[in-house]
N, C-alpha and C positions, 0 to 999 in steps of 0.2 A: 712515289706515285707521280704521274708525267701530267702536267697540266691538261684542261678537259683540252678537247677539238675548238675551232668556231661551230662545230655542226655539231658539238655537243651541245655547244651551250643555248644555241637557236633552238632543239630539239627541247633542253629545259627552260626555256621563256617560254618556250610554247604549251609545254604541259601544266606550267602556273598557270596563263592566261584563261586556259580553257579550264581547269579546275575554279577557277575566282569568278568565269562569264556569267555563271548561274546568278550570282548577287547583284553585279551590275546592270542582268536585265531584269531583276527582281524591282531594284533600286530608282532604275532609269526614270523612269515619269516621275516619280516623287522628284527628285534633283533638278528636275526639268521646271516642274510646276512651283516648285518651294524656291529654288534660285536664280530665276529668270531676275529679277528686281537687280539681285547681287551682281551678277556676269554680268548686265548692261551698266553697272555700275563703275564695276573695276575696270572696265574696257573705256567707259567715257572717262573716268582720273587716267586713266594710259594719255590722253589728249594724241590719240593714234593719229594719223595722219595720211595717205597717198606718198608711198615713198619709204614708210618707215620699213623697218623690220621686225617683227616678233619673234622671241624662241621661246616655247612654252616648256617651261624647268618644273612639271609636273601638277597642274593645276587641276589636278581629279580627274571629273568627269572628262574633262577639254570643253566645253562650252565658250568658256573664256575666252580661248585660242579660236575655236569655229568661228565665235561673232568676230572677233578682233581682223577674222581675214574676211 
């Protein structure tokens, strides 16, 4: 069997995402309301900076990653 395409594999990221979107918007406001405390937390111990760089290596929701930038 011959390895998928790239435009296979974008076609299958894409049918996960959109099967999973349902929980995530299910999910959203709770994550939002419950971990606000947390993500201003981890973002202030980062001691970020003007200048820095961030790569967010899969931090959930991305909260993290949005306030960080």
């Amino acid at each position: 069997m011959p390895p998928p395409t790239a435009q296979q594999i974008i076609d299958a990221q894409r049918q996960d995402w959109n099967r999973m979107s349902g929980g995530w918007e299910r999910w959203d406001r709770f994550f939002e309301q419950n971990l606000t405390c947390l993500n201003h937390r981890l973002v202030a111990d980062a001691r970020l900076r003007a200048g820095h760089h961030v790569l967010d290596l899969g931090s959930g929701t991305g909260y993290p990653a949005l306030l960080a930038a």
